[in-house]
C-alpha positions as CSV (number, residue, x, y, z in Angstrom):
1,X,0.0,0.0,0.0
2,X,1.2,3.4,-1.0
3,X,0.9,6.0,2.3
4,X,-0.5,9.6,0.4
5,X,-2.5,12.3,1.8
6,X,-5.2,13.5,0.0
7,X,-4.6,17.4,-1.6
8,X,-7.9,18.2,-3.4
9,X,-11.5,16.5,-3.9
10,X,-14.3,17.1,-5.9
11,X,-17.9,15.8,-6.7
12,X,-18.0,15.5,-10.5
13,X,-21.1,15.5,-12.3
14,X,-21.3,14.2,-16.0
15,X,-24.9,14.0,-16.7
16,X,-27.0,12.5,-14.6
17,X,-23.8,10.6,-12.6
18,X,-21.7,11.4,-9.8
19,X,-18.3,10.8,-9.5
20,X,-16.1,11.5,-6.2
21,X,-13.2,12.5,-7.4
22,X,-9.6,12.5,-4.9
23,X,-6.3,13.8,-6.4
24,X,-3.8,12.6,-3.5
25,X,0.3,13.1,-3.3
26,X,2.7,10.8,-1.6
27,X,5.6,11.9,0.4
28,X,8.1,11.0,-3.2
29,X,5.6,13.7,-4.7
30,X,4.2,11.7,-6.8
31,X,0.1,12.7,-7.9
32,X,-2.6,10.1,-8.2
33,X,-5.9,10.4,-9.0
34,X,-9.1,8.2,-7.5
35,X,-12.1,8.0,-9.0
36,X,-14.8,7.0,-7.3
37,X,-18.2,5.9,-9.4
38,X,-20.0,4.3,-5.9
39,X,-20.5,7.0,-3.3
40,X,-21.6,4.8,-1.2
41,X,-20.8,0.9,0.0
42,X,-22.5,-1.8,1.4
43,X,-20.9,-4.8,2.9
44,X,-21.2,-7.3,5.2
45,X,-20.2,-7.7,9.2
46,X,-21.2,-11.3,10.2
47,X,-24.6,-11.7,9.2
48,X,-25.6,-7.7,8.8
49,X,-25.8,-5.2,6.1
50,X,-23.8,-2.8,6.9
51,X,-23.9,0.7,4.4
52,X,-21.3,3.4,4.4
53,X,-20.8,6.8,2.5
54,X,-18.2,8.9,1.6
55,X,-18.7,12.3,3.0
56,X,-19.3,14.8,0.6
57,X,-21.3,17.1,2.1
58,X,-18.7,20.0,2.3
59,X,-17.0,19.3,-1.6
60,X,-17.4,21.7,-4.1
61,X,-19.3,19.9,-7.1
62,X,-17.9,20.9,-11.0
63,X,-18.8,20.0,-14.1
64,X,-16.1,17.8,-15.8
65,X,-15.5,19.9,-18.4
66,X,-14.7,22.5,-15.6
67,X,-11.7,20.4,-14.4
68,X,-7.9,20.5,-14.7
69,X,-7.0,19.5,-18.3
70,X,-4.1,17.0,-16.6
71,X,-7.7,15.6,-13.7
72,X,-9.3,15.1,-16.9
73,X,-7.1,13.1,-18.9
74,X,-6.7,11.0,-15.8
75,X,-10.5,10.1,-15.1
76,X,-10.8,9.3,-18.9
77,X,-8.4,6.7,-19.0
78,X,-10.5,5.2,-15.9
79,X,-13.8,5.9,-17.0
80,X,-14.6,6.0,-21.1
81,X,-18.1,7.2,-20.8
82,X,-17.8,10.7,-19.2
């Protein structure tokens, strides 16, 4: 596992989706960017349901077409359809 701190996060809309999107830096300086197309997760503990969700409350939400050029190329090489 890769230890990085998180610099920047959006909420992305492209159409009708929402994407959470985390641009974090590790302490070599290298940039990653995580996209994430489930905001929020269910799993199970024994034999309950258990449903978490990433806080996003206090994010500023941008078009995707309002993003970085360099964010940009990096979600689309995830994610063809935005």
């Amino acid at each position: 596992m890769i230890k990085s701190k998180v610099e920047n996060a959006f909420v992305v809309r492209s159409g009708s989706k929402k994407y959470l999107v985390e641009v974090s830096r590790t302490n070599l300086g290298k940039t990653y960017v995580v996209v994430h197309e489930d905001l929020t997760v269910k799993y199970l503990k024994g034999d309950e349901v258990k449903e978490w969700a990433h806080d996003i409350d206090k994010l500023d939400e941008v078009e995707f077409k309002a993003l970085p050029t360099h964010i940009r190329r990096a979600i689309t090489l995830n994610l063809k359809e935005l």
